[in-house]
N, C-alpha and C positions, 0 to 999 in steps of 0.2 A: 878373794873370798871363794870358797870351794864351792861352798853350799849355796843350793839355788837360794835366789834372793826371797821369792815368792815364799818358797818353803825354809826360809829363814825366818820369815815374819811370822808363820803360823807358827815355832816353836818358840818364838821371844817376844811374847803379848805384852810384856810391862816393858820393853824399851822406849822411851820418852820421844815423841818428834814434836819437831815444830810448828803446830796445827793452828797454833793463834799466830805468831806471827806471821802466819801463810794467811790469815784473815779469815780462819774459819773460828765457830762459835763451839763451847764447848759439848752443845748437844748436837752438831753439825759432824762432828768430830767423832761422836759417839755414832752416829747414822752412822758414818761410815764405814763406822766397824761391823756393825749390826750388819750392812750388805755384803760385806766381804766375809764373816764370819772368822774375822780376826783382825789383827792390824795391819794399815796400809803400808806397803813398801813407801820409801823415798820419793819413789818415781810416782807411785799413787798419790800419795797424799798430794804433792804437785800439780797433779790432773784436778782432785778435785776440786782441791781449793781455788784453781783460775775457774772452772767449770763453772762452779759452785757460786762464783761472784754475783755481787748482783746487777752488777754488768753484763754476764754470760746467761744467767739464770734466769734472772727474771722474779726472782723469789718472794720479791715484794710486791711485785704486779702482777702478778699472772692473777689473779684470782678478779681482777678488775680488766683485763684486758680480754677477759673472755669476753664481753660483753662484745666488741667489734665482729664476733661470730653468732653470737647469739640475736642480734639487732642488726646481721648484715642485709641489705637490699640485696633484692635478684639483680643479675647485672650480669648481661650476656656476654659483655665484653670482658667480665675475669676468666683465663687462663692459667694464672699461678696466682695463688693467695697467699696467706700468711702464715708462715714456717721455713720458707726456705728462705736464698740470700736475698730475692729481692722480689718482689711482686710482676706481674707482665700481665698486660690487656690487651686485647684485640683494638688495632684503631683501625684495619677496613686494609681493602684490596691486598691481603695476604701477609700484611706487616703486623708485628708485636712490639709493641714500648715494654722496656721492664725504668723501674726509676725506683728510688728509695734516698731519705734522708735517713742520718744518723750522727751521733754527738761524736765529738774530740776536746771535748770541754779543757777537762783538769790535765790533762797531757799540754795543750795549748797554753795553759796558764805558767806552769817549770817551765818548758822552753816555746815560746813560740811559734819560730818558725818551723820548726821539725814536726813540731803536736799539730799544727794547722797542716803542714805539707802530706804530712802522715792519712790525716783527715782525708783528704782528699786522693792518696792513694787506694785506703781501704775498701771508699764509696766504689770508688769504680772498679777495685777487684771482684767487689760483690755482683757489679753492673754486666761485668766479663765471664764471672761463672753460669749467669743463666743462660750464657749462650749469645751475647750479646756481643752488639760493637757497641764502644761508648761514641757517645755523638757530641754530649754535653756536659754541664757541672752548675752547680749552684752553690750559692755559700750566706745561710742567713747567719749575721753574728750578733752578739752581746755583750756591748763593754762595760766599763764604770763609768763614771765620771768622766767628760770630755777634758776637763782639765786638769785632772787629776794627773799628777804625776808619771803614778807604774799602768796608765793609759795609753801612757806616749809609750813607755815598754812594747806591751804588749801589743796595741794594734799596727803598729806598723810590720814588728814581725810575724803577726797574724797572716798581713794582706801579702807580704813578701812569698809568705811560704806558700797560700792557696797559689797567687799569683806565679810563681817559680814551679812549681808542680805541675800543674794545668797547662800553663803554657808549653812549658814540657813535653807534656805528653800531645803536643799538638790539641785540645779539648779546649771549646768557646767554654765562658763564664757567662751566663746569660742572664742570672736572677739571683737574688739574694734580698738581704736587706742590713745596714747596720742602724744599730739605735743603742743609746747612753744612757746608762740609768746605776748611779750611785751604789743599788742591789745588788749589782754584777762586779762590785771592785776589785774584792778577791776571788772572783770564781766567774770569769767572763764565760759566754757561751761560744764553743765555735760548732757551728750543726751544718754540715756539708752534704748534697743531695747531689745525686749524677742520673743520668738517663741513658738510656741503651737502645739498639733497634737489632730486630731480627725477623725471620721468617718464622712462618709458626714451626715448622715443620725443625726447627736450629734450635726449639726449648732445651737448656739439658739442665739437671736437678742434681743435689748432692746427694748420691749414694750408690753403695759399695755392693755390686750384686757379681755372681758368676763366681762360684768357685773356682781358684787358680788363679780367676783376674789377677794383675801386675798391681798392687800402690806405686805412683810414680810419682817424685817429691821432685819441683822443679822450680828455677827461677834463682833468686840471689842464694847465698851461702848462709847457714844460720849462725849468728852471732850473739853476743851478749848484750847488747841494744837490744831493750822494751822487754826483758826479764820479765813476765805478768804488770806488763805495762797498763793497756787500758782496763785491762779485767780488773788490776788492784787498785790504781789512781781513781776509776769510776766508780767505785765501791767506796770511800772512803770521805768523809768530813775534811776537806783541809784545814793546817790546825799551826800558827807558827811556830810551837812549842817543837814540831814535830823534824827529823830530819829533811834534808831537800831530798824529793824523791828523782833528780834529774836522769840519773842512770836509766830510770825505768822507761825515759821518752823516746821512744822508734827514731830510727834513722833514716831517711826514707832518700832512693836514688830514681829521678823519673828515668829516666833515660834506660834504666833496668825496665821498668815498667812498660815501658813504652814497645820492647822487645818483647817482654812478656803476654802483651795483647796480641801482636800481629802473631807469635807464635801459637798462642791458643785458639785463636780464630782459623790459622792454617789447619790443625788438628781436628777443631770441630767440623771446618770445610770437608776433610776427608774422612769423618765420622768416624773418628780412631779413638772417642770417647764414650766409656758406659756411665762414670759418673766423674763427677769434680766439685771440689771446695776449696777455697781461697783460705788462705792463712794469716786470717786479721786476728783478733783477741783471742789471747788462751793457744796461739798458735798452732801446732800437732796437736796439742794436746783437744783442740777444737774438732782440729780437719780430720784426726783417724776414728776420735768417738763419735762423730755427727755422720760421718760416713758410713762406719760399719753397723751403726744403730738404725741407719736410715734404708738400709741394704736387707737381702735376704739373706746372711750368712756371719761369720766372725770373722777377724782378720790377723794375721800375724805380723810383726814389723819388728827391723831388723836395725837400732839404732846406731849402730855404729855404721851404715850406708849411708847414714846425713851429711850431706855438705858443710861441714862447720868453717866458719872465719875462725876459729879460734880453739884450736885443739885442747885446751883446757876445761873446757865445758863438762859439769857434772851431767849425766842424763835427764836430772831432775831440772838442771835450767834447761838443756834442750827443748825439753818437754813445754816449758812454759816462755820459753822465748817469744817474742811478738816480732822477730826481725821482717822486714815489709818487704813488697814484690817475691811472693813464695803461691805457690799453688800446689795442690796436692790432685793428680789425675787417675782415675781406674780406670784400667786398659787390659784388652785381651789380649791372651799371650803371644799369637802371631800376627799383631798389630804394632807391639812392644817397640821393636827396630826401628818402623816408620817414624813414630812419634818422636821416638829420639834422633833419628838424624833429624826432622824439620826442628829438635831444638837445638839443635849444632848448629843448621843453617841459621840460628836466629841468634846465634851465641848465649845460647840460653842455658845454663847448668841443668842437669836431668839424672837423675837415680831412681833407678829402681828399689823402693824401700820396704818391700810386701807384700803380702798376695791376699786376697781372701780366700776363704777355710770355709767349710762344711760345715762348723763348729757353728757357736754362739757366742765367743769370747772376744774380745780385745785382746791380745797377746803382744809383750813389747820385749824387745830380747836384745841386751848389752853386753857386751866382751863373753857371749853367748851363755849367759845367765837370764831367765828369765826375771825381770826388773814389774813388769804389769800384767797383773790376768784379771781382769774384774768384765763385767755384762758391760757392752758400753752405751745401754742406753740410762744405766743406774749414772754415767759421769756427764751424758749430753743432756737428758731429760728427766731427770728422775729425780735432782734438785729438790732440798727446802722449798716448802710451798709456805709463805705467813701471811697469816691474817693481822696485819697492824688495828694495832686499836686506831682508830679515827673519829675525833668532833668536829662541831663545828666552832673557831676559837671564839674563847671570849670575847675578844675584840670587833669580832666580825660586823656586826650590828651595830658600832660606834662608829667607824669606819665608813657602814652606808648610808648610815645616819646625816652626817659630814656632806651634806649635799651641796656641790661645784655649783647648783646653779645660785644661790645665796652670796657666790664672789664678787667684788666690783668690776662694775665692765664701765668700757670708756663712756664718757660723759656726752663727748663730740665726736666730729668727722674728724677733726685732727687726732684725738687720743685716737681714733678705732684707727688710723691711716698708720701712729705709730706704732700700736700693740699688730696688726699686720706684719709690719717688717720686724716689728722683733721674735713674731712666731715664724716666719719662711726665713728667717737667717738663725734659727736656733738649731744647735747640731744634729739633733734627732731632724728635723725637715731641709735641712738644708742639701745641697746637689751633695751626693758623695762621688761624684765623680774621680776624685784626688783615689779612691779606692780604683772603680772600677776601670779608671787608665791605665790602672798595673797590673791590669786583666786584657789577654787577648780575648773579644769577644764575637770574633768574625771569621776565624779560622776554620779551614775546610770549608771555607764558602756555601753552609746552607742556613745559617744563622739569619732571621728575618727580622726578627726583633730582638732587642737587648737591655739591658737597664739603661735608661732609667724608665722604657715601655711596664704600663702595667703587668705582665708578662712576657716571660721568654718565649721566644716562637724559634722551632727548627725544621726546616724542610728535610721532608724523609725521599721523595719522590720527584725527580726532576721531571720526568715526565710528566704527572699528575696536577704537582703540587702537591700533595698530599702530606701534611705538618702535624706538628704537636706542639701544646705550651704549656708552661712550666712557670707557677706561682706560689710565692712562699709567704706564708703571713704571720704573725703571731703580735698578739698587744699582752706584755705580761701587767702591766697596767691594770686594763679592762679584766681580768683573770683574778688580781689582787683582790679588786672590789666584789667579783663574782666568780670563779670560776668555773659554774655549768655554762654561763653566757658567754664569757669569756674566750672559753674554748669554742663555743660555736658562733662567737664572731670572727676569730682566728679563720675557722672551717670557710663562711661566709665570705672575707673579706676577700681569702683563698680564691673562689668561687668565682666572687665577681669580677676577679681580675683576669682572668682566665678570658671568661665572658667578652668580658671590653675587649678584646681584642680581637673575638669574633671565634673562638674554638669553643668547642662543646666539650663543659667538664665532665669527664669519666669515672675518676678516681683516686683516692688519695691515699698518702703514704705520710706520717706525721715523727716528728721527735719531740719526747714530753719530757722537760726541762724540768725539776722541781728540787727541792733539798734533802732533807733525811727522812727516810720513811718511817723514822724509830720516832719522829716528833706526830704526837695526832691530830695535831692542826695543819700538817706539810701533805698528811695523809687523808684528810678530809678535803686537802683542796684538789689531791691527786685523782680521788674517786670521784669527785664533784666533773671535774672537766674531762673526765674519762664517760662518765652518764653524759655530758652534755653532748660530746665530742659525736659517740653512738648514735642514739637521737638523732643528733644534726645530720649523722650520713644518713641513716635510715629515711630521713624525711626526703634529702635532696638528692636520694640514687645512689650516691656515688661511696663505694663498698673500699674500707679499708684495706688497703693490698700489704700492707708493712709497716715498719717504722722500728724506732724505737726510744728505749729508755731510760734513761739520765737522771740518776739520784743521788743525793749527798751533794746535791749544787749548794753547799754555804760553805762559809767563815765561822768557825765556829760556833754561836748559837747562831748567826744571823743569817735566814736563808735569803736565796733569790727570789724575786717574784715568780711568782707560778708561770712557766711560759712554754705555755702548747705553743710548737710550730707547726701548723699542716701546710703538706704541699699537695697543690689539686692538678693535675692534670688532664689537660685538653687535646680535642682532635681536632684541626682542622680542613677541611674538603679540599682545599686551594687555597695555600698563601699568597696569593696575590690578591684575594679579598680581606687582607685581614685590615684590623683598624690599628692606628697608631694614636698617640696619644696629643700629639702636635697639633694646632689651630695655624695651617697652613695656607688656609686663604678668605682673603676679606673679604668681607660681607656676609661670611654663611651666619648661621644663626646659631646662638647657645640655648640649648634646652636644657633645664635640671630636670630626672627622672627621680620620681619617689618622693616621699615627705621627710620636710624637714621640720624635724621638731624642738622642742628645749632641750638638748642631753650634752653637758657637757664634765660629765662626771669620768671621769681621766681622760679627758680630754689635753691636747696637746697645748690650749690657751690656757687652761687651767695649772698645766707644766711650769709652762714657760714662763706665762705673766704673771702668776701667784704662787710657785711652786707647791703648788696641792694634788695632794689623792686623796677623793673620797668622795661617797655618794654612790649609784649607780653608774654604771656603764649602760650604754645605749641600749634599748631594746632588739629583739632580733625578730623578725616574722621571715624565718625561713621562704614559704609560700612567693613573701614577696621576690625573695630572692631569684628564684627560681623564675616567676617572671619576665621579670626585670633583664637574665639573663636569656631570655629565649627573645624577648625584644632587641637586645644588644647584638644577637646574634644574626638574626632576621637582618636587623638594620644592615648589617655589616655584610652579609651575602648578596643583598639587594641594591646593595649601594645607595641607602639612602644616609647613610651619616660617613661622613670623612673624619671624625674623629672622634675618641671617648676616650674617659676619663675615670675612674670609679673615686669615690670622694670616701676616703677613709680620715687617717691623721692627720688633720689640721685643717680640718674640712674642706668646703667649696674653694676659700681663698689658697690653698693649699694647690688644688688642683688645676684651677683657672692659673694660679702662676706659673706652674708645670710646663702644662699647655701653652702657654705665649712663650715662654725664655726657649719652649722647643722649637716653637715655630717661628720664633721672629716676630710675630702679631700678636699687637695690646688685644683689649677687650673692653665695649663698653657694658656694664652691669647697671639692671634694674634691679629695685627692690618690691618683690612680688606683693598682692595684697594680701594683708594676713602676718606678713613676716617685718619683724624689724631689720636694718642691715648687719646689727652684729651676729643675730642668731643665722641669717642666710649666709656669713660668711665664717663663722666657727660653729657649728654645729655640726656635731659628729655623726648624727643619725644614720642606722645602716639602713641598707637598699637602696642605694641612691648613685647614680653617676651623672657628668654632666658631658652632653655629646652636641659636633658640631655640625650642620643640617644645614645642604644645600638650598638654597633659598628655591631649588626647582623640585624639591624632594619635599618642602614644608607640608605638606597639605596631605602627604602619603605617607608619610611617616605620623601627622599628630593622628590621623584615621587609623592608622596601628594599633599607636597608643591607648584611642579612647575606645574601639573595638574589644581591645585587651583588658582593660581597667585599669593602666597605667597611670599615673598622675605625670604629665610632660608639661612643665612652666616654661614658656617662655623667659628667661632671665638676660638677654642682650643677644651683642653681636662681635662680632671679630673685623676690630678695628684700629686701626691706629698703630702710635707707639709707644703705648700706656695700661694700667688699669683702671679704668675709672669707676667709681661706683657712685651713681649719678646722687646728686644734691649731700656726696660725704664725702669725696677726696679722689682726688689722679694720683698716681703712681707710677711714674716710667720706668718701662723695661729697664732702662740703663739701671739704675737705683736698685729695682730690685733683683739682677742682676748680681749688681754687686753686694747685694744684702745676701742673697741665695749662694753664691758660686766662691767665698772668698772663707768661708769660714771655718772649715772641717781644713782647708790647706793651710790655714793661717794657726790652728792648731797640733799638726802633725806633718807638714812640708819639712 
């Protein structure tokens, strides 16, 4: 073609493109004419339709996500907040965590193992651009049905892929959680979270400043894997009628990646960098418009300089490629040299693809036709904003009506002894171990804690001690029946897991799980646990630093449950005071902290032993939380408890059997006054953990307590090689044991 591209579109206005099935709408389609002031080249229309996703955009949520800024707590410890790839806080003596969670949902569902491994490479490209070294990885998931069928598909090459990548790239797996729920058949969750460490002074941010700066596109080759992969699969209703979209799933190589870190880490060492961004969704078409919008200037770029696998490549797939292990670096012009021999030394592929310009434009230039000239903050920020309609559904109020506590509960000590072992052997509570064995969780030797610990802990500072932990929660359950509570029992449960282990929570980073935003009841329960989520931080300090957002999670009409995941992160002084969750030696004492009340409205006996949802979800009293958490913390500095526990899903007995199968020690259990034994051993009520207390610490620890306004029951002691719960039933280790540890292998082995 002769004629410039650009100035070909402006003289041929009624040539037809492909704008729906690029997944734009036809007033989206029309915006974009309206900004260019005619019609988009090829190459555009490309950019904006991945841009444009509601993967990329946000389009459906932003107008609710403001709220995390407009309701954020002061919080001396944020550094980087929300807009760039990943959030970063101050946790003390000159060190920065940056961390963030994020979905790989519907790519994981087509292929598994690539959608999951991919997962987890993106996390921690994002972890690498802010300047970080990654330290760690987490991985919360969501299946169907345990016995279900394309369960057995999917999770095992789920766990294969985090597993195979991570390990890989030399990175502990620390935290996570998996849970079964029928919602998730066709549209499981995979939400992967990584953590990073730096010096403050090593922050670097995505944007393109300095006139003349170099664009330098480095790392694997671009290929035809992940074509508007997550931008288009996270955008979209899965639908069986519809083709397989497998092509679109990334192909992800750690071992690329793994070069890829030590080589960006050598460059930022020798601060040969002005700005950088990773090449996850929307790929180029992401990294040059976020860059040069995010910059003081425009930028040119020269697409036939790309490393392609695959010389057939239209520019317009270039553009929208999602090929993994890719980075995009701006670099001063007699810096230029350096960086690319250290990416030689790393075997790292490296081009020069660009420069920034004096201009304000985006400029993208093909067999030296110009192919893109558009503003590029109109393709990174300037996105469809909607307002969805949202109710509350009809059904809502039938639903909480359905009150769990009206179930039948066991009659005797022997029913309550069997509904017991059929809740701690049911897949959602049972050991996932069979997962996290396929998980190196100790690597590079600073890992202090690991699942199945209430949280992850990572030593930053060998001299010091000086750590951080890392806890991922979400009950889409409790969210179904409620979700302003829902969310902020997620936030809470978050919190106090942290807590138990004796880190001081900072700050958190969330992924909001939900269906189609175009339904007003997917969309009312969106806003509901976005208000609740705000709220919840606002009360308990700790300021939104990231996250993100995941919509069109159904099968056709049927959505997911609503499933906020927050992850809270903690700091703590010196891992060598932290607490474990294990009952390691007999005789100390068990205390339960907090009140337990009647709630057992999606609760996990309510699951199990009736298969019911409905009613309310447990109450939240923030305030307590927060308490509760400064007690846990105290305790744990001072040495006065050797072990905690926070008692979420599947309550106290939940916990108490956690704790013995950890440590080798039964437990004898009293039933408090006031309380019957089924409700002190299934009730979900939050605020509450059970810790276990030197019998030479008894007396300075309950003087804490009651000083505090704690409520601390004495409920037994760490004994034996049993559970007993005095005048209803023993339970030995072994039994439950094998009730706990055989079931999740006995399904996927």
């Amino acid at each position: 073609m002769s004629l410039d591209t650009v100035k070909h579109a402006e003289q041929t206005p009624d040539v037809e493109l492909p704008w729906k099935e690029l997944g734009l709408k036809e007033d989206e389609y029309a915006r974009v004419r309206e900004i260019l002031g005619r019609r988009p080249t090829g190459a555009e229309l490309a950019m904006y339709s991945v841009m444009w996703s509601e993967h990329c955009s946000y389009k459906s949520s932003k107008v609710h996500l403001k709220q995390f800024g407009e309701k954020a707590p002061q919080s001396d410890a944020m550094l980087v907040g929300i807009g760039e790839n990943a959030g970063v806080v101050d946790v003390g003596e000159g060190y920065a965590v940056t961390f963030k969670v994020e979905s790989h949902n519907h790519p994981s569902y087509v292929e598994p193992y690539q959608g999951a491994a991919t997962g987890v490479g993106g996390i921690v490209r994002d972890i690498i651009a802010m300047g970080a070294r990654p330290v760690a990885v987490v991985d919360p998931l969501r299946m169907g049905a345990a016995d279900h069928p394309d369960t057995k598909r999917v999770l095992p090459g789920v766990v294969a892929g985090i597993g195979g990548y991570g390990n890989c790239l030399g990175l502990p797996n620390i935290g996570g959680e998996l849970v079964f729920d029928a919602c998730y058949q066709g549209n499981p969750l995979v939400n992967a979270g990584a953590i990073g460490v730096m010096r403050h002074e090593d922050i670097h941010l995505a944007k393109a400043s300095g006139t003349g700066n170099k664009v330098i596109l480095y790392g694997a080759r671009t290929g035809g894997d992940g074509i508007g992969g997550a931008s288009i699969l996270a955008s979209e209703t899965f639908d069986a009628t519809k083709p397989s979209k497998r092509p679109a799933v990334q192909v992800g190589d750690p071992f690329q990646e793994k070069l890829l870190i030590e080589c960006t880490l050598e460059a930022f060492a020798e601060q040969l960098v002005v700005g950088i961004q990773d090449l996850g969704a929307a790929g180029l078409s992401c990294a040059t418009s976020e860059l040069a919008s995010n910059g003081s200037g425009g930028m040119r770029v020269e697409l036939d300089d790309v490393p392609l696998r695959d010389s057939t490549l239209s520019p317009e797939e270039i553009l929208m490629s999602e090929s993994q292990e890719r980075m995009c670096a701006v670099v001063e012009p007699d810096k230029v040299e350096r960086f690319l021999a250290i990416c030689e030394k790393w075997d790292v592929i490296a081009t020069v693809v660009g420069e920034v310009t004096d201009g304000t434009r985006l400029e993208i230039f093909w067999h030296g036709e110009k192919i893109v000239d558009v503003d590029p903050r109109t393709v990174a920020h300037d996105g469809p904003v909607y307002e969805r309609p949202y109710a509350r559904p009809d059904w809502q109020d039938a639903l909480q009506a359905d009150d769990a506590g009206e179930l039948a509960r066991p009659a005797d000590g022997d029913a309550l002894r069997a509904q017991v072992l059929q809740v701690v052997g049911s897949p959602n509570q049972a050991s996932k171990a069979w997962v996290t064995d396929q998980y190196d969780r100790f690597v590079q030797g600073n890992t202090v804690l690991a699942q199945p610990e209430d949280s992850g802990m990572i030593r930053i500072n060998e001299e010091t001690g000086l750590g951080v932990a890392l806890a991922t929660d979400g009950n889409g359950r409790f969210a179904k029946l409620d979700p302003y509570t829902g969310a902020q029992l997620a936030l809470a449960e978050s919190y106090r897991n942290v807590a138990a282990t004796g880190a001081r929570p900072l700050a958190i980073s969330d992924c909001l799980n939900f269906g189609s935003p175009e339904d007003p009841d997917v969309m009312w329960q969106f806003a509901e646990a976005i208000r609740g989520l705000a709220d919840g931080c606002l009360e308990l300090g700790t300021p939104v630093t990231g996250g993100n957002v995941s919509l069109y999670n159904q099968t056709g009409e049927a959505a997911i449950h609503p499933t906020p995941v927050v992850a809270v992160l903690g700091v703590i002084d010196d891992v060598a005071r932290r607490t474990p969750i294990a009952f390691r030696e007999s005789g100390q004492l068990l205390y339960l902290l907090g009140d337990t009340r009647q709630e057992f409205g999606g609760s996990a006996w309510s699951d199990v032993v009736h298969g019911h949802l409905g009613g309310l979800p447990p109450k939240v009293d923030l305030g307590r939380e927060q308490l509760l958490a400064e007690i846990l913390i105290s305790a744990s500095r001072d040495g006065m408890i050797d072990a905690a526990h926070d008692l979420s899903d599947g309550g106290l007995v939940q916990a108490v059997t956690e704790s013995c199968l950890r440590g080798g020690n039964g437990a004898r259990l009293v039933v408090p006054d006031g309380l019957d034994a089924f409700t002190l051993l299934f009730s979900e009520s939050a605020g509450r953990a059970v810790v276990a207390v030197p019998r030479s610490e008894e007396l300075r620890f309950t003087d804490m307590c009651g000083a505090r306004g704690l409520p601390a029951t004495r409920i037994g002691v760490v004994d034996g090689d049993a559970v007993e719960v005095q005048g209803e039933f023993t339970l030995s280790l072994a039994e439950l044991r094998s009730a706990h540890q055989e079931t999740v292998p006995s399904l996927f082995a």
